[in-house]
C-alpha positions in Angstrom: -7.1 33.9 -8.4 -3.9 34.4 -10.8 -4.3 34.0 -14.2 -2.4 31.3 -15.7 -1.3 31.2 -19.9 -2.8 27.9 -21.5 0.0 27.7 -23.4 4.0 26.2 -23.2 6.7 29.3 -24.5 8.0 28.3 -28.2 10.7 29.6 -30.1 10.3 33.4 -31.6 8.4 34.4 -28.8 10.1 37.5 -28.3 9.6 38.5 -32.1 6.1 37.6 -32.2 5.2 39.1 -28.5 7.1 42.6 -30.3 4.8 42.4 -33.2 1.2 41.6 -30.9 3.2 44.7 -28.6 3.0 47.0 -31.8 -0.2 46.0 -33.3 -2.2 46.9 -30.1 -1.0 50.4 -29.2 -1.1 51.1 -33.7 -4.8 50.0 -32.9 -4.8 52.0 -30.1 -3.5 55.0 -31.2 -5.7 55.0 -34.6 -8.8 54.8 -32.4 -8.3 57.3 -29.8 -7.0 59.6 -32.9 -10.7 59.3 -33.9 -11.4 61.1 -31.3 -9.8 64.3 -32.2 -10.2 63.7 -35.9 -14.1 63.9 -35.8 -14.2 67.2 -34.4 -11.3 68.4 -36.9 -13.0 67.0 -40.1 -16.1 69.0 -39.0 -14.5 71.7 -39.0 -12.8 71.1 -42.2 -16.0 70.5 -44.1 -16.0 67.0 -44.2 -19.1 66.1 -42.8 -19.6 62.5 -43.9 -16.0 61.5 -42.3 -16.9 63.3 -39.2 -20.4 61.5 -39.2 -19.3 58.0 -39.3 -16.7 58.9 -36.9 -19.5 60.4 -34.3 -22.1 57.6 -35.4 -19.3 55.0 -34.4 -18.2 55.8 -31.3 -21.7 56.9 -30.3 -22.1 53.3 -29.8 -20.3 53.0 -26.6 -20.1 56.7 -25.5 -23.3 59.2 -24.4 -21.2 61.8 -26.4 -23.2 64.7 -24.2 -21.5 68.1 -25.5 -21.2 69.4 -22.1 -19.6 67.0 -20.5 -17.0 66.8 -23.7 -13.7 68.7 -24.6 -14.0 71.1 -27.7 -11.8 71.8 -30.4 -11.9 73.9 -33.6 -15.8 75.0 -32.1 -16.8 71.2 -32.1 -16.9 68.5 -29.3 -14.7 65.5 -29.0 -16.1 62.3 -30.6 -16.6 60.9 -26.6 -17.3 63.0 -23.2 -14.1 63.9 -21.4 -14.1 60.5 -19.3 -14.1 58.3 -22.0 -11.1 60.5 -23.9 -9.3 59.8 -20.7 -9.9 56.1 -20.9 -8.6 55.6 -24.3 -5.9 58.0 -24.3 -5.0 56.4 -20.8 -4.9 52.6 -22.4 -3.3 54.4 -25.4 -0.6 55.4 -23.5 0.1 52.6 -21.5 0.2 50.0 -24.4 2.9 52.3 -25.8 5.3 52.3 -22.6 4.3 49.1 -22.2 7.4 47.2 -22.6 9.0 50.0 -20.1 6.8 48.9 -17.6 6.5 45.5 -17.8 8.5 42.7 -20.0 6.8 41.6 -23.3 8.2 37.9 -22.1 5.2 38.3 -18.8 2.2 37.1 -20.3 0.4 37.1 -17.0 -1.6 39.8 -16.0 -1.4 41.5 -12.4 -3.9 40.5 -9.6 -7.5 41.7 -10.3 -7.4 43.7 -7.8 -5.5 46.3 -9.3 -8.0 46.8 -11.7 -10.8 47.1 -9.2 -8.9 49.7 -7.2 -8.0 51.5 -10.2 -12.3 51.8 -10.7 -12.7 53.1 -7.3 -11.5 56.7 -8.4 -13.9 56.8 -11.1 -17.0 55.1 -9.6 -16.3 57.7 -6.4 -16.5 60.7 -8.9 -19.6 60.0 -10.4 -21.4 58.7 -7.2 -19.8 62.0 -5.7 -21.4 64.3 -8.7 -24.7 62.4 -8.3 -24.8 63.1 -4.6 -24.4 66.7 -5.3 -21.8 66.2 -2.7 -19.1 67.3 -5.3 -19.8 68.7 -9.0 -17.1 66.9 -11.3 -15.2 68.9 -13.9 -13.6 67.5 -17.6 -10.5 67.1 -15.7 -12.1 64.7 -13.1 -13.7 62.9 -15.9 -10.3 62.9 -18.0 -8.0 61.6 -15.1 -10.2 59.1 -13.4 -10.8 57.9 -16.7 -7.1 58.0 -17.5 -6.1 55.4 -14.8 -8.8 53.2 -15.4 -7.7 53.2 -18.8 -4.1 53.0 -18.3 -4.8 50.0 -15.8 -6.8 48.3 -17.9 -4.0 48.0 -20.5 -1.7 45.9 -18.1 -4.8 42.8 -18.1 -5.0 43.4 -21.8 -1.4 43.2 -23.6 -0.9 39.9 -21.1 -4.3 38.1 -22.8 -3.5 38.9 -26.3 0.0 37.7 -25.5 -1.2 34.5 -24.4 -3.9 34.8 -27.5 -1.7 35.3 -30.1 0.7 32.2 -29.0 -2.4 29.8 -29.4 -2.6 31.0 -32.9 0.8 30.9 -33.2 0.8 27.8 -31.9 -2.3 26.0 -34.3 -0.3 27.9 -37.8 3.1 26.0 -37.0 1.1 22.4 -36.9 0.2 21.1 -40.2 -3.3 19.6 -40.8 -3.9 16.1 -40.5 -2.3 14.3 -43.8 -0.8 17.6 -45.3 2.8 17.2 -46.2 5.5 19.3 -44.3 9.0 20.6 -45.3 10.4 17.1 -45.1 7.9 15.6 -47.4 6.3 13.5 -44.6 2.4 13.2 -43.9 2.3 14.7 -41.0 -0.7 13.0 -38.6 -1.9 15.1 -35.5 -3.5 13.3 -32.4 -6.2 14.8 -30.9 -6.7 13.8 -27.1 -9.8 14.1 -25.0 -9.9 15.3 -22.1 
């Protein structure tokens, strides 16, 4: 199945597919600097900061200290395979428009991002099997490609996302004046 945008190009797509571009990987790279800053903040004495930081992304990591990179004596705010997945999709939203045009709002087959889960799934069921014991570097680059991959079906759908809402702002509501001092009346059709 191939994704297909709901939406017709309109003028100042290129500015406004620069801006979604540059918001995402700012977004990224302020989250995965969380993941640094946590540990650094402990360090520092800033305990509350470094709290909410941990207490946060607790939420959606284990955050075991063994299975975590250190620095400054304290672990990482996530285990080693969910720094690689950020910093990974970090990464990739920022070379991005090196990789793929900001003009392609369709993402890649899904298969790509099914292969790019084999790597991890096989360490883990590997490590479980006691068949092979995985290291933070296993963790960190198994994570890394999944998280890299991922980006390429994400920048697409906030592409597309963000020219829907592009899309609605430029239409006046029903009966509001525009530029020309017309009413302007929008027809709704069901489908």
């Amino acid at each position: 199945m191939v994704y297909v945008p709901q939406c017709v190009p309109a003028a100042g797509t290129q500015r406004r597919a620069v801006i979604v571009w540059a918001t995402t990987a700012s977004v990224a790279l302020l989250f995965v600097s969380t993941v640094v800053i946590a540990p650094l903040a402990l360090a520092a004495g800033h305990d509350f900061t470094a709290l909410v930081i941990y207490r946060a992304l607790g939420r959606v990591c284990h955050q075991i200290p063994e299975r975590s990179f250190y620095v400054e004596g304290h672990p990482f705010a996530v285990c080693a395979r969910c720094t690689g997945i950020y910093f990974g999709f970090a990464g990739a939203v920022l070379l991005y428009p090196l990789a793929r045009s900001l003009k392609r709002e369709t993402a890649p087959a899904r298969a790509w991002l099914l292969l790019a889960l084999v790597p991890t799934a096989l360490d883990v069921a590997f490590d479980l099997s006691g068949l092979w014991q995985n290291t933070h570097l296993t963790r960190f680059v198994t994570g890394a490609l999944l998280g890299a991959v991922t980006a390429f079906y994400v920048v697409p759908g906030l592409l597309d996302l963000s020219r829907l809402g592009f899309r609605r702002s430029a239409h006046p509501s029903p009966g509001v004046e525009n530029k020309e001092g017309a009413i302007s009346v929008r027809h709704e059709h069901k489908v």
